[in-house]
N, C-alpha and C positions, 0 to 999 in steps of 0.2 A: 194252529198257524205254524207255518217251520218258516221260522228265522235263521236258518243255518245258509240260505240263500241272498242274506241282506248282511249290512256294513253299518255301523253306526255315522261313520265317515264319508259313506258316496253320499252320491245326490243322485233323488231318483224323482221321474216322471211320474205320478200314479195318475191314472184315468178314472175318473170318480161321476158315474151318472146319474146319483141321487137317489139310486135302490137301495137296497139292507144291506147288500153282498159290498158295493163301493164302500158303503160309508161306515158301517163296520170295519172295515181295513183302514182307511183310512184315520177313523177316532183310534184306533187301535195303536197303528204306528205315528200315529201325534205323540200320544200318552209315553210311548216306549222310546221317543227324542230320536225317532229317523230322520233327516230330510228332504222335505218334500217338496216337490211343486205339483198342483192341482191342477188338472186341463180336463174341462168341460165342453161337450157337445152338445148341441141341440140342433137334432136334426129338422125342428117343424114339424115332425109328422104328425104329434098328436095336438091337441087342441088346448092340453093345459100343461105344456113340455115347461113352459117360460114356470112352471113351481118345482121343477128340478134346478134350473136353473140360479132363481132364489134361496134355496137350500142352500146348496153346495156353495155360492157366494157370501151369504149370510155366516154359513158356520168358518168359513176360511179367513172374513174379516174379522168376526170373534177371536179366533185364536193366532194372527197374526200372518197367515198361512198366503203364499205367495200364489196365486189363482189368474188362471189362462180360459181363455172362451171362445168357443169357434161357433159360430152358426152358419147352418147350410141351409136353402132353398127348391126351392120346384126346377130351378134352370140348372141348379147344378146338377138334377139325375137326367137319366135316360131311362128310355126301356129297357129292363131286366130284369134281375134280382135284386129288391129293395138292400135288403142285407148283404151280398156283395161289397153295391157300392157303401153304402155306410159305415163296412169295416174299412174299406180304399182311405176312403176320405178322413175317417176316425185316426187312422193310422199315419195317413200322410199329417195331420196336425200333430200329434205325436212326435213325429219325427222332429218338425220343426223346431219345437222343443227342447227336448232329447240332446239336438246338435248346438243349438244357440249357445248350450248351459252345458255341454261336455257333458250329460250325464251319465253314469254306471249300469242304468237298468231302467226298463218302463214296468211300473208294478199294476198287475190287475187283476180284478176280485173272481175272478172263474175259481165257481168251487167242485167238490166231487160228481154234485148233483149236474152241474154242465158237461163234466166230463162223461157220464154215464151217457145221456143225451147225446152225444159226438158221437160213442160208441153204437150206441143203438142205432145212429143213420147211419154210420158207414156201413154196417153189418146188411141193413136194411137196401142199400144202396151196393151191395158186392164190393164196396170200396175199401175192400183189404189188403192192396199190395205194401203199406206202408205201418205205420205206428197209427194205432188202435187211439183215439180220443184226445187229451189236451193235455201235453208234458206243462210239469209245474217250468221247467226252464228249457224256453228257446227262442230264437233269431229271427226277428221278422224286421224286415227291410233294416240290415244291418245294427237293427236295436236291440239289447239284449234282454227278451221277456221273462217276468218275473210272478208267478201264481204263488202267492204264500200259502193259498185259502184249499189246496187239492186236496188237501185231507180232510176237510169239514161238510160236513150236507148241509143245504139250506135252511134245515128246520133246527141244525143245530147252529146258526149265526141269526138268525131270527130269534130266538131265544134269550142269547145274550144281546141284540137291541133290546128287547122289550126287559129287560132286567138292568140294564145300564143305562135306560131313556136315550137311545141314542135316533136321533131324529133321521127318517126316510121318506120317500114320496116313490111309492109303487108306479109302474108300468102297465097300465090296466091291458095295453095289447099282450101283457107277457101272460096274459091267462086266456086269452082269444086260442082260436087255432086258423088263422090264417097263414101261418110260415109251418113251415115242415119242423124246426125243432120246436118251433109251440104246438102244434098238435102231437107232438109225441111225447112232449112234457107233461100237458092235460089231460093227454086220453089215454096214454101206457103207462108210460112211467110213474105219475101218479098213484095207479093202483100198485105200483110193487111192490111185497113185502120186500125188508130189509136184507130178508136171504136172496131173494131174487136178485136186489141190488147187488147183492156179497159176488154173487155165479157170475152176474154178467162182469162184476167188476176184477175179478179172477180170470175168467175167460180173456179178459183183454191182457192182463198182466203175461199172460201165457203165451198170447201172439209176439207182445210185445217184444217178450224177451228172446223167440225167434227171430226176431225181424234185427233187434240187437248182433244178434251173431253174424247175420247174412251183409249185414252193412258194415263188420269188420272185414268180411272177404272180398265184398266188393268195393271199399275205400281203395283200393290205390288203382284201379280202372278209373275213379270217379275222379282223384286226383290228377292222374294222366290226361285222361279229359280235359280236364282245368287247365293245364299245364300246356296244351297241345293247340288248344280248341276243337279238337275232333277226336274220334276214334275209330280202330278198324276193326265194327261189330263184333265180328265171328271170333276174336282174342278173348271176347269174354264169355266164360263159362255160360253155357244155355240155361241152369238154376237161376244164376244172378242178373238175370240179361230182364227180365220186368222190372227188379229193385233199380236198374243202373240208370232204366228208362226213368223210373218214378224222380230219383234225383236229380235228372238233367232239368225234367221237366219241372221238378219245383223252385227249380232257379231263376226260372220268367213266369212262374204260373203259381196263382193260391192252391195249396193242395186239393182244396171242395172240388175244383174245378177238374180234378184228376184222376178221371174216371180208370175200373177197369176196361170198358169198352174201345177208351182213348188209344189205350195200350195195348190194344188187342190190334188196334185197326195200324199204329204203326208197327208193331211189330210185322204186321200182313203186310206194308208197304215195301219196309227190309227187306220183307222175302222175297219180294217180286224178282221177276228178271230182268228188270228195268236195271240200268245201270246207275239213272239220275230221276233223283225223285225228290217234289216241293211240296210238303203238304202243310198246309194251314193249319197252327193251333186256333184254341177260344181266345188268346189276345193277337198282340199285335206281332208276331213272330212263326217263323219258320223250320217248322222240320225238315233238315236237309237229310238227303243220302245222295253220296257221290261216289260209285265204284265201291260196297261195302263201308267206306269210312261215314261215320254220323255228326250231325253238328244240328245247332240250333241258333238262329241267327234274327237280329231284329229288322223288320223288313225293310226299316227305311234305309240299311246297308243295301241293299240290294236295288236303288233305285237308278238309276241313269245320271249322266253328268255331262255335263257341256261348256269346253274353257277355250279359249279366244288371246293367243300372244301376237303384239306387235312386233316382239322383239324377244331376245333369249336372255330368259331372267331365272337367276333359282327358287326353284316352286315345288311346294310338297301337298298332297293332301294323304287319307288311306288308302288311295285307290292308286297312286304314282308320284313319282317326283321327277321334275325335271333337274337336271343337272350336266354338269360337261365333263363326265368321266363316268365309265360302265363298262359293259361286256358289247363287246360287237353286234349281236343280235338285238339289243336295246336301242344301239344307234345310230344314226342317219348325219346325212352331212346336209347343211342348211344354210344358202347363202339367203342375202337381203330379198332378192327376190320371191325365195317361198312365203317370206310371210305379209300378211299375218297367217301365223298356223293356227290350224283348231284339234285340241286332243277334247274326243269326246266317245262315248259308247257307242257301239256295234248296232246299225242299224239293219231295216229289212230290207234286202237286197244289196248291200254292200260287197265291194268287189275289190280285189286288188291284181296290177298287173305284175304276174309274175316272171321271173325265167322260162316257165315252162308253160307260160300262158295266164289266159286269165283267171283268176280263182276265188268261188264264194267263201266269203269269210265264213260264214255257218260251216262249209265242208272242212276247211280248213281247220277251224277248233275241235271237229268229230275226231279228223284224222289227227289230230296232236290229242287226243283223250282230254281234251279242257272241259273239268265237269261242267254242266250246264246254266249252275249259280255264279260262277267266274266267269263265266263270258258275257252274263249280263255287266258285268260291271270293270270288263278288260278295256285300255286304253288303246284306243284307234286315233291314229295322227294324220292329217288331210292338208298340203296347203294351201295358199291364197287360192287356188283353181277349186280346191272342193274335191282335190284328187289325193285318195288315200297312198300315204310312203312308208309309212308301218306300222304294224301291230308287235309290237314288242316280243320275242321269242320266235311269233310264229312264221311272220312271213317280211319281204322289205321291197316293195316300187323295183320293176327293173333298172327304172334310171335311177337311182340312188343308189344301184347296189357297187358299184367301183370306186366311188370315192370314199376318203376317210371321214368317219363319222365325228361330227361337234357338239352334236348334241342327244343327249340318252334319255331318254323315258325308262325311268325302272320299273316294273312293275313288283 
């Protein structure tokens, strides 16, 4: 077990299911006066889940042990992957936790033997752009994870249960093979000798430490990003340009979910000639390309909006603010009579009269280069008539354009 990752003085989260691997860690850092809080799952799948349950409650009232308990149902999944959602949901209880009680770390019993298994499907799955199997320490949904057990194999933590009577209740599906890392537990890995283990688990140490160097070179692209909220692709080195992908994307996405195929198909989108491009990841978010520069955006930013003034009030949302002071192109002059005003998004067929005639707002925004994700969500001003007077930058009603403007839509 490495302890060089734990504090006598935090408080930590540990996730305990009532297998060898939980409850081994857990008897373990009892005995060694860590601080713990216990959070238990039971997802209903199996039929005699409620004797993990019983376990891990029993032994945490014995020893005084402060114990948390979530149960999940039939209506909270959907179609998918069972395991997916059960890590979502695992994790989001976790969390809950975690944040209540300020804690330092969520600690869980993943041993070398799980890691190996990681390794084996990525490898199985071409899914190498990133780090090879399960770091003893890392970040998932701003929690900081904590693997004491990555140095141990299963048959060596099985061992000292049955030599320190430390009570477990097995997972009879973890010996099925109906999920892809149990049949690659029961039917390969299984048979590996220990040197086999040794290669594969070298081989990964070997990528690993590639992929270490490559994400020193490309951290301050990734930071700029951060920083920016986009970037302008072709700045970053062609080597680095899958790693820069794989980080943006594991910042809305579980890694599993992070194919190379994924990566193959934006990068192919990048390349297009297109200048504006929307494509769909597996959740609920958006690969954007607008003119070379890249972003990832959650969709519900990108939805339309519809606001209704009696009168001229200061109002903000992130799409615009109203107020009585801006740049001339922002604003309009608005006696009693326009309103009520409506600032709402750019509908189909919308039109504005201009100076130089009438003009479709779509041509309009081509010809001002407004990438294609902004103009769903640009603010268009109409008054009581239902007659557009401006769109902020782009264009302003011929009657409106002489007077002094009172009031600004920023955008």
């Amino acid at each position: 077990m490495n302890e060089k990752l734990l504090n006598k003085t935090s408080y930590y989260v540990i996730g305990v299911s009532g297998g060898c691997d939980s409850m081994y860690l857990l008897d373990t850092l009892r005995k060694k006066g860590y601080h713990l809080l216990v959070a238990h799952v039971n997802y209903n799948y199996r039929h005699d889940s409620y004797i993990d349950y019983e376990l891990v409650c029993d032994y945490c009232a014995t020893h005084g042990l402060p114990f948390y308990y979530k149960q999940f149902h039939e209506a909270d999944y959907h179609d998918g992957n069972f395991q997916d959602q059960a890590r979502t949901l695992r994790y989001r209880f976790y969390k809950e936790i975690y944040k209540l009680y300020k804690c330092d770390g969520l600690i869980l019993g993943h041993h070398l033997d799980d890691h190996l298994e990681t390794v084996y499907m990525q490898l199985e799955r071409h899914n190498t752009v990133h780090y090879l199997g399960i770091k003893e320490e890392s970040y998932v949904q701003d929690m900081r994870v904590i693997r004491p057990l990555m140095r141990s194999y299963k048959d060596e933590i099985l061992q000292v249960c049955h030599e320190q009577h430390i009570e477990y209740h097995d997972d009879y599906t973890n010996f099925e093979i109906d999920f892809e890392r149990d049949r690659i537990r029961n039917t390969i890995l299984k048979h590996y000798t220990k040197t086999q283990k040794e290669n594969l688990f070298k081989k990964a140490q070997e990528h690993n430490q590639r992929i270490k160097e490559l994400e020193f070179k490309v951290n301050p692209y990734y930071q700029q990003y951060k920083a920016d909220g986009q970037i302008y692709y072709y700045y970053i080195p062609s080597d680095l340009r899958k790693l820069f992908l794989y980080l943006i994307l594991k910042d809305v996405m579980h890694p599993q979910l992070i194919s190379h195929s994924l990566i193959d198909e934006i990068e192919h989108q990048i390349n297009s000639v297109k200048p504006n491009i929307q494509m769909n990841l597996p959740v609920n978010y958006l690969f954007i390309k607008e003119y070379d520069n890249v972003y990832i955006i959650d969709k519900e930013k990108t939805k339309g909006y519809y606001y209704e003034f009696k009168e001229y009030i200061p109002f903000g949302c992130e799409h615009f603010h109203l107020l009585e002071n801006g740049h001339i192109n922002e604003g309009v002059y608005l006696s009693p009579n326009d309103y009520p005003i409506t600032i709402r998004t750019m509908q189909d067929g919308d039109s504005i009269m201009t100076s130089s005639g009438t003009k479709k707002l779509s041509r309009l925004f081509i010809n001002a280069k407004i990438p294609a994700l902004k103009r769903k969500t640009w603010p268009v001003v109409l008054n009581k008539d239902k007659t557009i007077i401006l769109v902020p930058h782009i264009a302003k009603n011929i009657d409106y354009l002489t007077t002094k403007p009172n009031v600004f839509v920023i955008k």
